[in-house]
C-alpha positions as CSV (number, residue, x, y, z in Angstrom):
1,X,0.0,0.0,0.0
2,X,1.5,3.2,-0.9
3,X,2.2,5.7,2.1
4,X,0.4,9.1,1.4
5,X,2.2,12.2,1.2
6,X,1.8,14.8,4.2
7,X,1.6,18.3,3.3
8,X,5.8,19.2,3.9
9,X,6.9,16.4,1.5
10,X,3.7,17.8,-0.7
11,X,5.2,21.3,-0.5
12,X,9.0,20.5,-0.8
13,X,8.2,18.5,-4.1
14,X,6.9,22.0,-5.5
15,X,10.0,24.6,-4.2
16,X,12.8,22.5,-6.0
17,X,13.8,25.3,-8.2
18,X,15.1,28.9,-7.0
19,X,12.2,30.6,-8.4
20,X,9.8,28.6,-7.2
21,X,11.4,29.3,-3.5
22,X,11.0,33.2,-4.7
23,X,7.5,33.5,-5.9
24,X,6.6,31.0,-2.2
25,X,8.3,34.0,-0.4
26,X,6.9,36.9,-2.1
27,X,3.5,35.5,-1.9
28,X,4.0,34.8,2.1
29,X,4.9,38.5,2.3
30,X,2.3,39.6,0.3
31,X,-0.2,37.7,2.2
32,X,1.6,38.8,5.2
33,X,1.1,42.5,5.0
34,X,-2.5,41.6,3.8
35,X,-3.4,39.6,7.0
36,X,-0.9,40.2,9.3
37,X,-0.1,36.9,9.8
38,X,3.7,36.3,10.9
39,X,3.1,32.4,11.4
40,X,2.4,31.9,8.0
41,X,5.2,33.6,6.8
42,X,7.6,32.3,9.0
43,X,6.4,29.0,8.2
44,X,7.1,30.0,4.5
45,X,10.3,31.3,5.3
46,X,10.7,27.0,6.9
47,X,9.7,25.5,4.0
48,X,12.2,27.3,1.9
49,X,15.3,27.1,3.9
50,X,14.3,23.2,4.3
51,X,14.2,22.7,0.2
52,X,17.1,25.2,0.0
53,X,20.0,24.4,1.6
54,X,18.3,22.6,4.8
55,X,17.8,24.3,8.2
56,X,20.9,23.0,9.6
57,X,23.0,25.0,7.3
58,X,20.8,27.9,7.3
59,X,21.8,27.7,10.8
60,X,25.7,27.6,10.7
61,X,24.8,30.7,8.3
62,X,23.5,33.0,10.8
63,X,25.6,31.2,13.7
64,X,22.4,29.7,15.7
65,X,21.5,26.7,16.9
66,X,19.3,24.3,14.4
67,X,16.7,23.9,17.0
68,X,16.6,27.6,17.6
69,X,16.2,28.4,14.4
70,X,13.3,25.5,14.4
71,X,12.0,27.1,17.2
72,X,11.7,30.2,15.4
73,X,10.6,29.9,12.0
74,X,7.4,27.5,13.6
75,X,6.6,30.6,15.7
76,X,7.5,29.0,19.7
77,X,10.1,31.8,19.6
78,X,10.3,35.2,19.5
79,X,12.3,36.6,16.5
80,X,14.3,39.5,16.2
81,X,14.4,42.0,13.2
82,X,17.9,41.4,13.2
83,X,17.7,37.7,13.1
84,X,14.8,37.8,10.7
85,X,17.3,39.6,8.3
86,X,19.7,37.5,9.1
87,X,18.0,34.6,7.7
88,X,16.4,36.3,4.7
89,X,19.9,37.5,3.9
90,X,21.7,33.7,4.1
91,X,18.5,32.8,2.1
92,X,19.5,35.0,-0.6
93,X,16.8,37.8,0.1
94,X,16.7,41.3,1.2
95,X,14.7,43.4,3.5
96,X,14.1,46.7,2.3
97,X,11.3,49.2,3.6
98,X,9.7,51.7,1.4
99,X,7.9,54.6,3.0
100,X,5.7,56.7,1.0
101,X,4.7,59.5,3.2
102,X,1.5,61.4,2.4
């Protein structure tokens, strides 16, 4: 009997390629500033560093501990803005904020 996927294995399968793992992050922060939800885009942020590189070298990167970095990116731990850019910068993004004052 063939073992059903779960939803990670599901979701890995699909960010293979680099810009797949783009267009998954830019929707997450899209839907982020829509919603307001940091879970989901933290969670994002998971799933990308695990079909990237893997979380364990994501966390050599930024020089924290794997289960930290776990405990971060699935929301049981606070995060930082300097962390945060931390991993977005290892990941190969940027954090840049645009302020259009009216």
């Amino acid at each position: 009997m063939r073992r059903a996927r779960t939803l990670d294995e599901i979701i890995q399968s699909e960010l293979k390629d680099e810009d797949s793992r783009n267009e998954y992050v830019r929707c997450a922060v899209e839907d982020f500033f829509e919603n307001g939800d940091e879970i989901e885009l933290l969670l994002a942020i998971r799933q990308v560093a695990i079909a990237g590189e893997g979380l364990s070298v994501l966390s050599a990167k930024i020089g924290i501990s794997e289960d930290v970095l776990g405990s971060i990116l699935t929301g049981k731990e606070d995060i930082s803005l300097e962390t945060f850019r931390k991993i977005l910068s290892a990941l190969g993004f940027s954090l840049k904020l645009i302020c259009n004052i009216q």
